[in-house]
N, C-alpha and C positions, 0 to 999 in steps of 0.2 A: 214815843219811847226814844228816837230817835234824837231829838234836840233836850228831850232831858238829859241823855248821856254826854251829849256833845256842852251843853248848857252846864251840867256839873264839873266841864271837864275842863272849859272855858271861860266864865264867870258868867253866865246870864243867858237868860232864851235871845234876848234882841241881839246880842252876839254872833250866840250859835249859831243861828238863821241867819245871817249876814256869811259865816263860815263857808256855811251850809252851799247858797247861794254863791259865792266866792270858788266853790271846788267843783259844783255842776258847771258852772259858764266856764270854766276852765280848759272842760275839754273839747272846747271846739265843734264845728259843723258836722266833724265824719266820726263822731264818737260822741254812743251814747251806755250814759250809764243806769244801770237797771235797778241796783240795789246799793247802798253806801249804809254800814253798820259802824257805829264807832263805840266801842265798848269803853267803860269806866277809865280806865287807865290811860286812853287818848289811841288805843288801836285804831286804826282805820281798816275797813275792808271795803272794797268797793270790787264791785261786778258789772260787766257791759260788755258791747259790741263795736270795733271801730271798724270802720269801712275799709281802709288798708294803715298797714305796718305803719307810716309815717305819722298819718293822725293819732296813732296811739301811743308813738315815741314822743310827738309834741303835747300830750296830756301829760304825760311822766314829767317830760322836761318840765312844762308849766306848773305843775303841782311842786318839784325841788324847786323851781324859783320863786315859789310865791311865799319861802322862808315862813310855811305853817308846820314843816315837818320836819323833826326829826331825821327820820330815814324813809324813804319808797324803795320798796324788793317790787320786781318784776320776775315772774316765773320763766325762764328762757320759751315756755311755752307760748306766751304772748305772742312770740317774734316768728314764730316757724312759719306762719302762715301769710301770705302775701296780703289778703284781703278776705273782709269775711271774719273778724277775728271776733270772738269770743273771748275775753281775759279777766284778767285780775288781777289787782293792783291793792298790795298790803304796804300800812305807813305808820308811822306814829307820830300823831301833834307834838308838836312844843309842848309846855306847861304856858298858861295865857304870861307866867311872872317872864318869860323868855319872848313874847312877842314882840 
């Protein structure tokens, strides 16, 4: 379900999964991610755990530079915690005609 959404939303499954792939390796050693949903319209959601505050600000940062999105919101709730985090990170893709 998941790279169909992504795959309708992007032109094609061998894409998607290249996307896909492209936004997991992203976030690095101390951050992992548990769930990533990306709904019809190019919503992202994604859910995880980063080991401390910095690995999870260099996910953010790397996902706005890897110029697939739109916008990343980070809930301030992210940041409260030193290490140990729990988050989640909402975004919205480009359209694939903007990549």
């Amino acid at each position: 379900v998941l790279l169909d959404s992504l795959a309708s939303f992007e032109g094609g499954v061998n894409r998607a999964s290249d996307i896909l792939d492209e936004m997991i390796k992203s976030a690095g050693p101390g951050v992992a991610v548990t769930s990533l949903t990306v709904r019809k319209g190019g919503e992202v959601t994604m859910l995880g755990v980063a080991q401390g505050r910095s690995d999870l600000l260099n996910f953010e940062k790397n996902l706005r530079d890897s110029g697939r999105f739109q916008n990343i919101s980070s809930p301030l709730s992210n940041i409260v915690r030193e290490n140990n985090i729990n988050f989640t990170l909402q975004g919205t893709l480009k359209s694939a005609a903007s990549l």
